[in-house]
C-alpha positions, -999 to +999 in steps of 0.1 A: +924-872+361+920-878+322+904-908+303+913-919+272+886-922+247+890-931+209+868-904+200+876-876+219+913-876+228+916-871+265+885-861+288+890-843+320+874-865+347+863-849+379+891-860+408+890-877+439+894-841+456+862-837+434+841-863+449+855-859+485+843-823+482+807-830+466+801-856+500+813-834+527+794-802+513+764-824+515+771-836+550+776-806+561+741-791+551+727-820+567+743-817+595+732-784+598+691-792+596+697-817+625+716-793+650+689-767+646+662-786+649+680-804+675+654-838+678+667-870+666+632-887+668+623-861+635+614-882+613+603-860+586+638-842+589+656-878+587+635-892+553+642-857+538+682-859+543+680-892+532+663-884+499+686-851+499+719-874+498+709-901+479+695-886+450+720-855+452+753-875+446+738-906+434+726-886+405+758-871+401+779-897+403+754-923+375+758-882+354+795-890+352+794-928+345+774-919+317+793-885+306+825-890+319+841-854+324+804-837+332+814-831+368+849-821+358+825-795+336+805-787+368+835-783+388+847-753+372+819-730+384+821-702+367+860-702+356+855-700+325+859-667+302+827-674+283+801-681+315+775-652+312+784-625+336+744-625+353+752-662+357+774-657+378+756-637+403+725-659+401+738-694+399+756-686+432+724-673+448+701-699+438+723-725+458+727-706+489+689-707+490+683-745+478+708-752+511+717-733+542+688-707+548+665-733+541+677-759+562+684-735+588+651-720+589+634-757+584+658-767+612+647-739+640+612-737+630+607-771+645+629-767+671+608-737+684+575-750+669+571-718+650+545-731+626+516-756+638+522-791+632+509-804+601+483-837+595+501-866+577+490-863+545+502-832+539+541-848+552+532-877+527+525-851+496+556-833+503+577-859+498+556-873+466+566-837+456+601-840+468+609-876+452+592-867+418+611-833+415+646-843+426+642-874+405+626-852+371+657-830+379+685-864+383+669-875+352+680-842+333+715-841+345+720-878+334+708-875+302+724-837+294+759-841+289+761-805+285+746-799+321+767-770+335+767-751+368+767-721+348+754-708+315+776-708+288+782-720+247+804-753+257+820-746+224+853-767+239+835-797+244+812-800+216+780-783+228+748-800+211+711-796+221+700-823+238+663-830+230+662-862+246+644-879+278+631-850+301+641-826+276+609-838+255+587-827+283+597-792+288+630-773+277+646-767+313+637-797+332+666-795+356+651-760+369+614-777+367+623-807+388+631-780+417+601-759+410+584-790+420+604-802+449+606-766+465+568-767+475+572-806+485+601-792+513+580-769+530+552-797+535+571-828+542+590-806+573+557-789+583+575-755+583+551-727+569+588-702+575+604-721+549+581-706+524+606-671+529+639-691+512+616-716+488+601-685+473+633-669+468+649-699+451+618-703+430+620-664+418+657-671+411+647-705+393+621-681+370+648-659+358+677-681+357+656-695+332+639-674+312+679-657+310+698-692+300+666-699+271+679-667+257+713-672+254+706-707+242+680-691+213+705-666+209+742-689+205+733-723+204+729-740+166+699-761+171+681-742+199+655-724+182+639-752+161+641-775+196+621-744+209+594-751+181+590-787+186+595-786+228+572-757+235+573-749+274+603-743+299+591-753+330+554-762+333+540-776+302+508-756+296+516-731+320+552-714+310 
């Protein structure tokens, strides 16, 4: 699908098939949580799915009213010539373990009441942790037009630092709203197994990062003097 802008010529929206796609993916991994831990009075496990879809393709779908052609971008992942070949062993990775062992292990672990129930408040901080890092992470992929799947120089479509809204706070704030949220999970579900795939994706989130900084220091006009003035990736203070 293509809209017709007076600036840009033609943009490549993302397509029906697109969005169709995006819903039953997340469906599916839903699904998936609820059939192993097999309890439909899990209330933890509902609130999280909830949060999981509605902030998952709502912020995808206010990304593309704002950037129309950013999921078409997104869409792609890893087609193009220029994506950076460690990119595309990682970026693959990192969502296996944001999804399927996670859930599954979340999932079973209640099922078979592997790890001891935890009090309340611990549930409720979880999902403090959960909404504020999913929503710190929508908040960079609506402002970042630029906010690929993949790493790589979007020379074709204009590529541009973007220094704006969560960007100000530290450089990678897509990765940072995850670091946050990864925690949250293992909380709000009471599973202490879940640490296993949370750690993973959080090693993964580490170098995916400190990997994609350098290729943007190394290719990206701009990059380096955005590095002076935003001085952290991930945790301001820390890293």
């Amino acid at each position: 699908m293509e809209l017709k802008t007076s600036d840009q010529g033609a943009i490549k929206t993302a397509s029906p098939k697109y969005w169709v796609g995006l819903t039953l993916t997340y469906l599916i991994i839903a699904t998936v949580l609820l059939i192993c831990a097999w309890d439909l009075s899990w209330w933890q496990g509902w609130l999280y799915l909830i949060l999981f879809l509605v902030i998952g393709i709502g912020s995808r779908a206010l990304a593309e009213k704002r950037h129309p052609g950013l999921m078409a971008e997104r869409s792609k992942f890893g087609k193009d010539q220029n994506v950076k070949p460690w990119d595309k062993v990682l970026a693959p990775l990192m969502a296996i373990s944001l999804s399927f062992p996670l859930f599954i292990v979340a999932g079973l672990d209640h099922h078979f009441g592997w790890s001891p129930e935890f009090p309340i408040w611990l549930n409720i901080l979880g999902f403090i942790l959960i909404i504020t890092g999913y929503t710190f992470a929508s908040w960079a992929i609506i402002e970042n037009r630029f906010f690929s799947t993949m790493t790589r120089i979007q020379l074709d479509r204009g590529h541009v630092v973007c220094d704006s809204g969560p960007y100000k706070i530290v450089r990678h704030p897509g990765y940072a709203g995850n670091v946050l949220a990864l925690p949250g999970i293992v909380l709000a579900l009471s599973s202490v197994w879940t640490i296993i795939p949370v750690t993973a994706a959080l090693i993964i989130s580490v170098i995916r990062t400190k990997l994609e900084d350098k290729t943007l220091q190394e290719e990206l006009t701009g990059y380096k003097k955005y590095v002076h003035s935003v001085r952290y990736r991930l945790i301001p203070g820390v890293f």
